[in-house]
C-alpha positions as CSV (number, residue, x, y, z in Angstrom):
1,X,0.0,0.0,0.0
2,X,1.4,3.5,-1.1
3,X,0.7,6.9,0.4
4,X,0.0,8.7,-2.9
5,X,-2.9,5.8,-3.6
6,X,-4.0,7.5,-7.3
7,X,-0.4,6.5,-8.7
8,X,1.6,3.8,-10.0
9,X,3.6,2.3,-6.4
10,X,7.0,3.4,-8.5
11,X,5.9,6.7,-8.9
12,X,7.7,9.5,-6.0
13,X,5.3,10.3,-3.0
14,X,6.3,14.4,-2.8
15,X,4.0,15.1,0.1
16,X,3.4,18.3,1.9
17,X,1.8,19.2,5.4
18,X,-0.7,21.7,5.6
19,X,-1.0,22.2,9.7
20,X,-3.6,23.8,11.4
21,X,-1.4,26.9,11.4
22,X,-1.5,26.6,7.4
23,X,-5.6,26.8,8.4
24,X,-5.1,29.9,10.5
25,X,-3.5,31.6,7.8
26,X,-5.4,30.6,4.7
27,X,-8.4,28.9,5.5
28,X,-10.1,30.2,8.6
29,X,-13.0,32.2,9.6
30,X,-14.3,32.1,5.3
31,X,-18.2,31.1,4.2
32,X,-18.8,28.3,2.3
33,X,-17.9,29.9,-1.4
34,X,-14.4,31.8,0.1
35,X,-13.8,28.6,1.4
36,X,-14.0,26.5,-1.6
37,X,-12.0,29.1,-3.5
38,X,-9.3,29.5,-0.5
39,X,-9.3,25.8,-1.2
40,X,-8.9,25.6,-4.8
41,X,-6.0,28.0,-4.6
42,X,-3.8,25.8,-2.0
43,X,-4.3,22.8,-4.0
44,X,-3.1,24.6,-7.3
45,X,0.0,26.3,-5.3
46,X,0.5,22.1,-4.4
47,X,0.4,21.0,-7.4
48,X,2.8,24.1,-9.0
49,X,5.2,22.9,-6.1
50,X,5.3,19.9,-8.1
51,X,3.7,17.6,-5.3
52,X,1.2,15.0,-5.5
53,X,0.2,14.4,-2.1
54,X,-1.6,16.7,0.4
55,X,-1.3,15.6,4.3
56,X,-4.5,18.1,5.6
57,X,-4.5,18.0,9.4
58,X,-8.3,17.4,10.3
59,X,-8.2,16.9,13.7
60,X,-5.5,19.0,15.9
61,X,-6.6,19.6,19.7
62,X,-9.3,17.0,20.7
63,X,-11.5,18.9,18.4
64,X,-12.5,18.3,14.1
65,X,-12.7,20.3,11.1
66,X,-16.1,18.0,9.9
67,X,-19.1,17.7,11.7
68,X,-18.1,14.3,14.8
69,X,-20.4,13.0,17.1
70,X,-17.4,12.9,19.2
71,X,-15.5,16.0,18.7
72,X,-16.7,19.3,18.9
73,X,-15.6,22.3,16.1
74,X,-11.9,22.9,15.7
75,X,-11.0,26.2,17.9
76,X,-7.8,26.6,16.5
77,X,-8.8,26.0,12.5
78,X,-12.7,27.0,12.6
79,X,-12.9,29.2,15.8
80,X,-14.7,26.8,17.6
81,X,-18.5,27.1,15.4
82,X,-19.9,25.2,13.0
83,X,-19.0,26.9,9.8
84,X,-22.2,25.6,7.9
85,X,-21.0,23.7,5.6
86,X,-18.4,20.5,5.8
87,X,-14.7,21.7,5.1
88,X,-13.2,17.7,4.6
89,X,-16.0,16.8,2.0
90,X,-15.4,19.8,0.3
91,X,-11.7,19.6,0.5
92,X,-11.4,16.1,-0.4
93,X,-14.0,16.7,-3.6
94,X,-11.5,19.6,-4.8
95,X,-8.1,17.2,-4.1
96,X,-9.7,14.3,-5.9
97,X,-10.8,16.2,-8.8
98,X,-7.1,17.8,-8.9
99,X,-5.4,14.9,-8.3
100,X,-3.9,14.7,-5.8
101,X,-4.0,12.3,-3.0
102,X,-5.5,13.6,0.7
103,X,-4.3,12.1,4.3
104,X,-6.3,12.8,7.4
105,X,-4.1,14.5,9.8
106,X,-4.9,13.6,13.1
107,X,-3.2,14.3,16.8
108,X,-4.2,11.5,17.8
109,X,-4.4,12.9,21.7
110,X,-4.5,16.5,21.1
111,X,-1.7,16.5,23.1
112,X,1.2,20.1,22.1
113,X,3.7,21.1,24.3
114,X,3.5,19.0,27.2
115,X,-0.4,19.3,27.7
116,X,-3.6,18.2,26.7
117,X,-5.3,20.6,24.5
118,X,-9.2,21.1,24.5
119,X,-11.5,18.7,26.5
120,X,-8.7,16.2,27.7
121,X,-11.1,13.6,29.1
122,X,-11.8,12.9,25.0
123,X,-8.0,11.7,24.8
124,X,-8.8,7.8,25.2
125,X,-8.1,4.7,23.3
126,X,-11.9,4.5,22.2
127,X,-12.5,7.9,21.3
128,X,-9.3,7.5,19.0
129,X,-10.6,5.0,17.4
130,X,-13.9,5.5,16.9
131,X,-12.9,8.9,15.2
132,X,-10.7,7.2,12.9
133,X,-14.0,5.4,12.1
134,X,-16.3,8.1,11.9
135,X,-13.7,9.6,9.2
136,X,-13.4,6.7,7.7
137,X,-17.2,6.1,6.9
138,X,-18.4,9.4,6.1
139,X,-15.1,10.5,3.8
140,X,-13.1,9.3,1.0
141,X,-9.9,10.2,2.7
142,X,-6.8,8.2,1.1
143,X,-5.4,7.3,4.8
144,X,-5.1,8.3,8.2
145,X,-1.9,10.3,9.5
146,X,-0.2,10.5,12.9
147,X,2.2,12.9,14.2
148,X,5.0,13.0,16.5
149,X,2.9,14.3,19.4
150,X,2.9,11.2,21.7
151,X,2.5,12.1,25.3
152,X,5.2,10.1,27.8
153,X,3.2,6.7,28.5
154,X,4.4,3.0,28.7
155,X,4.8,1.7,25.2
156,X,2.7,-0.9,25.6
157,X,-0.5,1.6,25.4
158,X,0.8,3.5,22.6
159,X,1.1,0.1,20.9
160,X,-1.8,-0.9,21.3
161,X,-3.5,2.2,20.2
162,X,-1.6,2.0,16.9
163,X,-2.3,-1.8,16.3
164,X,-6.1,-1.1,16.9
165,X,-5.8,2.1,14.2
166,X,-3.9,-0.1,11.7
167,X,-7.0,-2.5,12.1
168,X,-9.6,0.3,11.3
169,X,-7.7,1.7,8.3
170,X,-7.7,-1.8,7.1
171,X,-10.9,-2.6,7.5
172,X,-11.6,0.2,5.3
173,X,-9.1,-0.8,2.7
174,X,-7.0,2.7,3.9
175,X,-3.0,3.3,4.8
176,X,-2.1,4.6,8.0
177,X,1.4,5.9,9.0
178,X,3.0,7.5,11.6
179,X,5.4,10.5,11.4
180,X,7.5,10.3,14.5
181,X,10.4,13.3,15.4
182,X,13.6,12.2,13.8
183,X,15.5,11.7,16.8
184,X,15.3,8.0,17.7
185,X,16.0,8.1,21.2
186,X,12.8,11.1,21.9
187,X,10.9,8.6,20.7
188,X,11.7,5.5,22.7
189,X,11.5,8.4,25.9
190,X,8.0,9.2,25.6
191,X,7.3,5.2,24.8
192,X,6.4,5.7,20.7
193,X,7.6,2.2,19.7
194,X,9.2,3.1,16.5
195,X,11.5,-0.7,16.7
196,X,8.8,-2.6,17.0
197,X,6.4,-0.5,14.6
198,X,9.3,-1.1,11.6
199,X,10.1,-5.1,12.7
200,X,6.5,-6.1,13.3
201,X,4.0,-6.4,11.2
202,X,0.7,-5.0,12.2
203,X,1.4,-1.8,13.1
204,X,1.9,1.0,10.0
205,X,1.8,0.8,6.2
206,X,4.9,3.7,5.8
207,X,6.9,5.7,8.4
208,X,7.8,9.2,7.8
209,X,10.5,10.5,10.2
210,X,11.4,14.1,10.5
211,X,14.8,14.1,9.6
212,X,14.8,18.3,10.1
213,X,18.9,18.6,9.9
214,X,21.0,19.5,6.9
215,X,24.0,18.1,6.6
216,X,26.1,20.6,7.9
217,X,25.0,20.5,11.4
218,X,26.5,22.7,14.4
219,X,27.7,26.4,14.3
220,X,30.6,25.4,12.4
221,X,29.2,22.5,9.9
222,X,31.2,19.8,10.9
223,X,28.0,17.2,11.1
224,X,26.6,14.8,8.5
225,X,23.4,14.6,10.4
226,X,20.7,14.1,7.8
227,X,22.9,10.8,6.5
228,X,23.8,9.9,10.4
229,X,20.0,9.8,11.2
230,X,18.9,8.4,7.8
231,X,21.3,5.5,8.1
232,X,19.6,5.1,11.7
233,X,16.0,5.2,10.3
234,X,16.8,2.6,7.6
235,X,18.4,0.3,9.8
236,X,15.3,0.0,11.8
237,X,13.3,-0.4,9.0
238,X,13.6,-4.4,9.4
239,X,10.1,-4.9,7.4
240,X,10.9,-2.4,4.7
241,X,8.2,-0.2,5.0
242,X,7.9,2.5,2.5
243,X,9.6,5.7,4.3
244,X,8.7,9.3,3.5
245,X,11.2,11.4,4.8
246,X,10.0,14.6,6.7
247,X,11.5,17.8,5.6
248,X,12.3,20.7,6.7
249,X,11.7,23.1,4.0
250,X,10.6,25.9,6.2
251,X,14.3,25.9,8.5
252,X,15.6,28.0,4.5
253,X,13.4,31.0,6.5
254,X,14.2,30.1,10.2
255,X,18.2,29.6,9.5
256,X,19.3,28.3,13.5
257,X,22.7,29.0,14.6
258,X,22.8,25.4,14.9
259,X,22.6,24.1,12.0
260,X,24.6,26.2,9.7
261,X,23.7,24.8,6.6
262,X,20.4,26.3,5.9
263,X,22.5,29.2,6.3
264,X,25.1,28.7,3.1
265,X,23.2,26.6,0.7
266,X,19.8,27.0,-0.9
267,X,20.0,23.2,-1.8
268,X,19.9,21.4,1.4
269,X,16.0,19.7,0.3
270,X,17.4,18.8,-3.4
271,X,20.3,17.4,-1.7
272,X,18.6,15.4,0.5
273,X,15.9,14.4,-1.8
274,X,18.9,12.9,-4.2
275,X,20.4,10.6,-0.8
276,X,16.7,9.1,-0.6
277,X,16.6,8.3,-4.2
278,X,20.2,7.4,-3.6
279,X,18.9,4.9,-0.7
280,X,15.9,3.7,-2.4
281,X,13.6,5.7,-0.6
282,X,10.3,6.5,-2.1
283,X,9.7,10.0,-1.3
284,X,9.3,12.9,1.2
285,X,6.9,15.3,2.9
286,X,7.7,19.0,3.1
287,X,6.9,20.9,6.1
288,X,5.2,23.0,5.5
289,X,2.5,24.1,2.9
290,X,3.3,28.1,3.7
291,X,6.5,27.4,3.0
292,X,5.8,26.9,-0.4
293,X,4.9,30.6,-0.7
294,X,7.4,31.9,1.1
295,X,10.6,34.3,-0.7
296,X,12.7,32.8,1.6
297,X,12.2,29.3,0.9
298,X,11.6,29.9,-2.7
299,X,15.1,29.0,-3.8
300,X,15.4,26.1,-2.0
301,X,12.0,24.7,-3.9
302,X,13.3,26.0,-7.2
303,X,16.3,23.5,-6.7
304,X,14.1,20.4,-5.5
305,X,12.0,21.1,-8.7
306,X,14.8,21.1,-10.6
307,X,15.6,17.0,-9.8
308,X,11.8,16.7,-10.8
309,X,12.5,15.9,-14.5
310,X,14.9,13.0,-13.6
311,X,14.3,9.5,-12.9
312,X,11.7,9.0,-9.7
313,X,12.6,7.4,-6.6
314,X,14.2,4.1,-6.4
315,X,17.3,4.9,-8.3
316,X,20.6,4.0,-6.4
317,X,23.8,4.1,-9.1
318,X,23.8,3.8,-13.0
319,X,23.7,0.4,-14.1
320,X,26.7,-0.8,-16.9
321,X,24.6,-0.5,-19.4
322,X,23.2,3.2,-18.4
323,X,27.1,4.2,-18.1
324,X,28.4,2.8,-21.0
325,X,28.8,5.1,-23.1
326,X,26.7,7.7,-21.5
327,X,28.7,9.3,-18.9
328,X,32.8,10.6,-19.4
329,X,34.8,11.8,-15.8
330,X,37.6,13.5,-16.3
331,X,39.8,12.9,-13.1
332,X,42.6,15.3,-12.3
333,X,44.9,13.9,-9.9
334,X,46.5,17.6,-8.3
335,X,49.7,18.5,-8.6
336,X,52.8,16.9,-10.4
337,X,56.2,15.9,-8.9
338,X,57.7,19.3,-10.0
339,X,56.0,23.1,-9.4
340,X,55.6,25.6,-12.7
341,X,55.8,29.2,-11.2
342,X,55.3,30.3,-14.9
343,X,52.3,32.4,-15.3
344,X,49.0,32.0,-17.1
345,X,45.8,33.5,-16.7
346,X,43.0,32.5,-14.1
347,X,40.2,32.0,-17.2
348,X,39.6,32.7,-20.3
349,X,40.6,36.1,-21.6
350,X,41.7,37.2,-17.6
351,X,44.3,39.7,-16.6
352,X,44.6,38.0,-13.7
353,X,47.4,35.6,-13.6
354,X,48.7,33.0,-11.3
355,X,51.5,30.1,-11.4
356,X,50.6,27.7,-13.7
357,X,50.7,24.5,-11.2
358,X,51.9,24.0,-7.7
359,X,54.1,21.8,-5.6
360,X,51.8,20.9,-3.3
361,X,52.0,20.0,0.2
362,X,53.5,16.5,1.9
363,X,52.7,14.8,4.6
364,X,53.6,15.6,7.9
365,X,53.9,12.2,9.7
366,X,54.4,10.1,6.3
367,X,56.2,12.3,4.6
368,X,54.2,11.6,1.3
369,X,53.8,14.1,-1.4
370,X,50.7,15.5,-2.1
371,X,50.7,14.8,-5.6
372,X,51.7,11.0,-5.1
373,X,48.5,11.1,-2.7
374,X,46.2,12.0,-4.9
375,X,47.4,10.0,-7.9
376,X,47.0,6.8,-6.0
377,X,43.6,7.8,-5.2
378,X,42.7,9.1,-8.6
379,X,44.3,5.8,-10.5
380,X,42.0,3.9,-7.9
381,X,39.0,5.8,-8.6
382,X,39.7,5.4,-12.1
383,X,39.5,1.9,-12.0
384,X,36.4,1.6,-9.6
385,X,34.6,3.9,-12.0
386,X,35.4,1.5,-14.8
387,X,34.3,-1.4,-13.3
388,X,30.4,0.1,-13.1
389,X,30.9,0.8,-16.6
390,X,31.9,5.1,-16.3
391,X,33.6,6.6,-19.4
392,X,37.2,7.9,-17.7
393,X,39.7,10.3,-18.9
394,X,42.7,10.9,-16.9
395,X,44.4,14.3,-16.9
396,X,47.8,12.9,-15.9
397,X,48.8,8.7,-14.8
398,X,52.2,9.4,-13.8
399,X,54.2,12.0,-11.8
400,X,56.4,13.8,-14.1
401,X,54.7,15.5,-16.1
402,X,54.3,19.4,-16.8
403,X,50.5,20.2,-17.0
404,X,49.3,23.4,-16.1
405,X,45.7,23.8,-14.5
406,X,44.0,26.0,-17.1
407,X,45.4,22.9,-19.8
408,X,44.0,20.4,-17.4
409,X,40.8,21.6,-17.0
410,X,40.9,22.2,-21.4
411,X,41.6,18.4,-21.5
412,X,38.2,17.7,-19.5
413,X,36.5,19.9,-22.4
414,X,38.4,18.5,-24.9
415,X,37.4,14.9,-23.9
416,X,33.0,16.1,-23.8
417,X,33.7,15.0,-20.2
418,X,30.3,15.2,-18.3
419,X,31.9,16.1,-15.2
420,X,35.5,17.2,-13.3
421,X,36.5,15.8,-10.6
422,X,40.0,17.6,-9.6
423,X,41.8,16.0,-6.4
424,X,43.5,17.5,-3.8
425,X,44.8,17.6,0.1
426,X,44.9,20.5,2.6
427,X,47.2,21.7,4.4
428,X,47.6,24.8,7.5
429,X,49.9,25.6,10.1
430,X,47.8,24.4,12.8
431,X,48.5,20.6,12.6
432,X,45.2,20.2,14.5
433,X,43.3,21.4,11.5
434,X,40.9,18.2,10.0
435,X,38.1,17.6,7.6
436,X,37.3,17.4,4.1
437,X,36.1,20.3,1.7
438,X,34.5,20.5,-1.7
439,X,35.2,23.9,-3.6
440,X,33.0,25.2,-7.2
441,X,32.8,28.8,-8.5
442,X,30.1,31.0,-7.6
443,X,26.8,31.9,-9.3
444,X,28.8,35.0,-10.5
445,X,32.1,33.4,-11.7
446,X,32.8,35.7,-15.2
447,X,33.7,32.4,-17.0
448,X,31.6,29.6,-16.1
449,X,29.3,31.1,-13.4
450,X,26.2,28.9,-15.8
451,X,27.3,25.7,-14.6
452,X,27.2,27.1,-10.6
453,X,24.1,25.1,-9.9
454,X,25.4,21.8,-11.2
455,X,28.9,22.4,-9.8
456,X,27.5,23.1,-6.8
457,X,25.4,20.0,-6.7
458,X,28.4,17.8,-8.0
459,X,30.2,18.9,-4.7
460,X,27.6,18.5,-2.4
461,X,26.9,14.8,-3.4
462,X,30.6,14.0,-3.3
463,X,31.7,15.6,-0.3
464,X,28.1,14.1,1.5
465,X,29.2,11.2,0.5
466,X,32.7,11.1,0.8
467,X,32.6,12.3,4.7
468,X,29.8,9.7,5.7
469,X,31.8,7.0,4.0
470,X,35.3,7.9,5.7
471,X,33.5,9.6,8.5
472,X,36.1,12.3,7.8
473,X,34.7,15.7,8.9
474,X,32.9,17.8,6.6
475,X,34.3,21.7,5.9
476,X,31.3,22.5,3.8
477,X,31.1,23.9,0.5
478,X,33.4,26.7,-1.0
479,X,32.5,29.1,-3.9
480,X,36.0,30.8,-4.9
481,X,36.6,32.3,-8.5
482,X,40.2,32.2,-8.2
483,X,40.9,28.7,-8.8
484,X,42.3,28.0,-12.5
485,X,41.3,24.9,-13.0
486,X,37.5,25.8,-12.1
487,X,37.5,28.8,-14.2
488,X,38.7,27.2,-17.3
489,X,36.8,23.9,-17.2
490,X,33.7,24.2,-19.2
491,X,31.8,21.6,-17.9
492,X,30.9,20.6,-13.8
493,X,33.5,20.9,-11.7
494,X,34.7,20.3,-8.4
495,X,38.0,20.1,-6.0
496,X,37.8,17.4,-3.5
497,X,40.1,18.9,-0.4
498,X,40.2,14.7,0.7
499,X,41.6,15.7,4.4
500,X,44.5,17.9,6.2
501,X,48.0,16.5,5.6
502,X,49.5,18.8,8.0
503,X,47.7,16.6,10.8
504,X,48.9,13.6,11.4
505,X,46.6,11.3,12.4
506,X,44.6,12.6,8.8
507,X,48.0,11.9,6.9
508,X,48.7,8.0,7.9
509,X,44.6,7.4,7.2
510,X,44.7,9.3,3.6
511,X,48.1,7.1,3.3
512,X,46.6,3.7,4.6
513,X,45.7,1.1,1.3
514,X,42.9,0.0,3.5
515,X,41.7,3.3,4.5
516,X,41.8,4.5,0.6
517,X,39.4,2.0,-0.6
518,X,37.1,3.8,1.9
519,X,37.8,7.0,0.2
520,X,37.6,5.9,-3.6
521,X,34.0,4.3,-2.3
522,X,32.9,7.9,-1.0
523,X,33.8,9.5,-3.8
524,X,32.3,6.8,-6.2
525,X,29.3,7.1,-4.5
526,X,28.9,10.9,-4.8
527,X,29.5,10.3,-8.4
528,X,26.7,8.1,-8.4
529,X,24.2,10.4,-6.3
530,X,25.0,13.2,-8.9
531,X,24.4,11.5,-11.8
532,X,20.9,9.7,-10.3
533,X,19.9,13.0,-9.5
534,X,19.9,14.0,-13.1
């Protein structure tokens, strides 16, 4: 059973919430004709958004949004009065008629912020139930929806309660799911059963945790913690349920301290829409509908739109016979056993010069050479990419050789390659200095600032990839338009910064054979997200 029930089980479920904040704001307080119009709007603005599925919260705190012999009128989405006409028939007839699939929303115990909310002797096991009933019989709903809202009780209770709702949807040939907060151990706290709702059959059809984090977590950006608690949530998926991801579309407005990557990117959503395809997931629920209006978020949408013309869910790495043929990397393995101070310019037709190619840096407890490093790596790569059946042009296979930057990144154009992958190593003073960075040209780069978006996404997959792999800190993303080889290439490009060589613990893993395979499989892997994306 599928959330978005009018489509094909391989199409993408791109859900959105519409909370009963969404009805303050847009819906409230209207007569019967404003309503239907209101109405009409939303599900258009869903549908231009590019989703398919609309998760309408009907029943928010202990009240309803339909006329209940067990619930009186919504205060918080209809002011407490019977409006005079039924909102959920009319909303359902309008959704239907669109096209789009409609969820009942419910809190299941009206329970917010640590309290009961409305008549709190209506928050029992029976009422629950025979709600979900009464919606179920009076309304073509497409399933029933619960949210993370689970007041602290013995998980025994709560699991009963969701066996019992499973039963009811099924009886009525409908899906019910649960969207629990992404942070596995608040759940198990407050006794939501999430292990045994994912090992045990009987309890859900899909399970949609809020994975709310980018992947540059903390002030500084040094988490993965979308991939850390997407690895967790599939793990406990022992029955395979479908999974639509929550997410948090509406943190590209709120930008936390904490979590500085809604801060520096506008593609955190495509980004993490393209690791769920990448893991077989089969879609995702933004939160929430007013952030699809909203300037602020309206860049990060544009890029999530932008994946919408590419393959749908369920794609994980190109086949042989996709690759074959079809896709050409260009690997540049940085540096060269000798420096060439010699001057050239930083792009096409630029006053600006710089040295033609660099030294490098060695490392400081192996005493390896930078550009030894990242040959090994690159010949490595090289021959992993191969093996799934990549097109691969190498800019250089030995050491001593005298290739400047701007001609390696004209040998990637040269070649039709579809994407530049240029390897390198850091190095600082501090020897305490760790992590891995990915580095493109900005929207405004003079010479190639057209291909920023698909740079951009090239070094997000990579890096995202590369980092959860080695579980080598993440830098982040930098946008520079002083690098040669960036300027000049003509097609996507990125420099992989694989790790600090002036640290020595950093040096002896970069420099272990072991500990390399780790690294070519991140980097393959990115590779493989980028291109599944498109």
């Amino acid at each position: 059973m599928t959330l978005n029930a009018g489509s094909a089980t391989e199409c993408e479920v791109r859900a959105v919430w519409f909370s009963f904040r969404d009805w303050q704001k847009y819906l409230q307080g209207k007569d019967k004709a404003a309503f239907t119009s209101a109405f009409e709007t939303i599900t258009d603005n869903i549908l231009g958004a590019g989703c398919n599925t609309l998760i309408m919260h009907v029943r928010s705190h202990n009240d309803a949004v339909y006329p209940s012999a067990i619930y009186p009128w919504s205060s918080e989405m209809l002011m407490g009065v019977d409006p005079g006409f039924d909102p959920l028939s009319i909303m359902i007839d309008i959704a239907h008629k669109k096209g789009l699939s409609i969820h009942a929303w419910i809190n299941p115990y009206g329970f917010r912020n640590g309290e009961y909310c409305g008549d709190a002797s209506l928050a029992t096991h029976d009422n629950i139930i025979a709600g979900i009933e009464e919606i179920l019989k009076n309304y073509k709903v497409d399933g029933i929806h619960f949210d993370d809202y689970f007041p602290v009780m013995d998980a025994s209770i709560h699991n009963k309660l969701v066996s019992d709702v499973y039963k009811t949807c099924h009886k009525y040939g409908k899906v019910f799911g649960i969207s629990p907060t992404g942070n596995v151990d608040n759940n198990i706290a407050k006794g939501a059963d999430i292990v045994t709702w994912m090992s045990v059959p009987g309890y859900i059809d899909y399970i949609a945790p809020q994975i709310y984090w980018t992947n540059m977590y903390k002030s500084d950006g040094s988490v993965t913690l979308f991939s850390n608690r997407l690895l967790q949530w599939i793990t406990l998926n022992k029955l395979g349920l479908p999974m639509y991801v929550g997410l948090a579309l509406y943190m590209a407005e709120a930008k936390p301290a904490s979590d500085l990557g809604w801060s520096v990117s506008n593609a955190n959503i495509m980004m993490q829409v393209t690791e769920l395809r990448a893991n077989n997931q089969p879609g995702f629920i933004l939160y929430s509908y007013n952030s699809l209006l909203s300037p602020a978020c309206s860049a990060e949408l544009a890029n999530l739109k932008g994946l919408y013309n590419s393959a749908p869910s369920y794609k994980v790495a190109m086949t042989e016979d996709e690759a074959t043929n079809t896709y050409t990397i260009a690997i540049d393995p940085g540096h060269q056993a000798h420096g060439n101070s010699e001057k050239e310019p930083i792009g096409p037709g630029a006053s600006t010069m710089k040295a033609k190619v660099a030294g490098g840096t060695k490392g400081v407890s192996t005493n390896i050479p930078e550009y030894e490093l990242t040959l090994n790596i690159a010949l490595l790569l090289r021959d992993d990419l191969l093996s799934k059946g990549y097109n691969v042009v190498m800019i250089r296979e030995t050491n001593d050789v005298d290739i400047s930057n701007a001609q390696r990144a004209q040998i990637a154009n040269d070649a039709g390659a579809d994407i530049f992958i240029r390897l390198h190593a850091d190095a600082v003073e501090n020897g305490s200095v760790t992590g891995a960075t990915a580095l493109c040209q900005t929207s405004s780069n003079p010479y190639n600032g057209a291909l920023y978006t698909q740079s951009r996404l090239l070094s997000e997959c990579i890096l995202s990839s590369y980092t959860q792999v080695t579980g080598i800190k993440s830098r982040g993303i930098s946008e520079t338009d002083t690098m040669t080889g960036i300027n000049w290439s003509q097609v996507p490009v990125t420099i992989i910064e694989m790790g600090f060589m002036t640290n020595a613990a950093e040096d002896q893993k970069m420099n272990d054979p072991e500990f390399q395979l780790l690294m070519v499989q991140g980097l393959s892997s990115g590779i493989d997200m980028y291109f599944a994306s498109k």
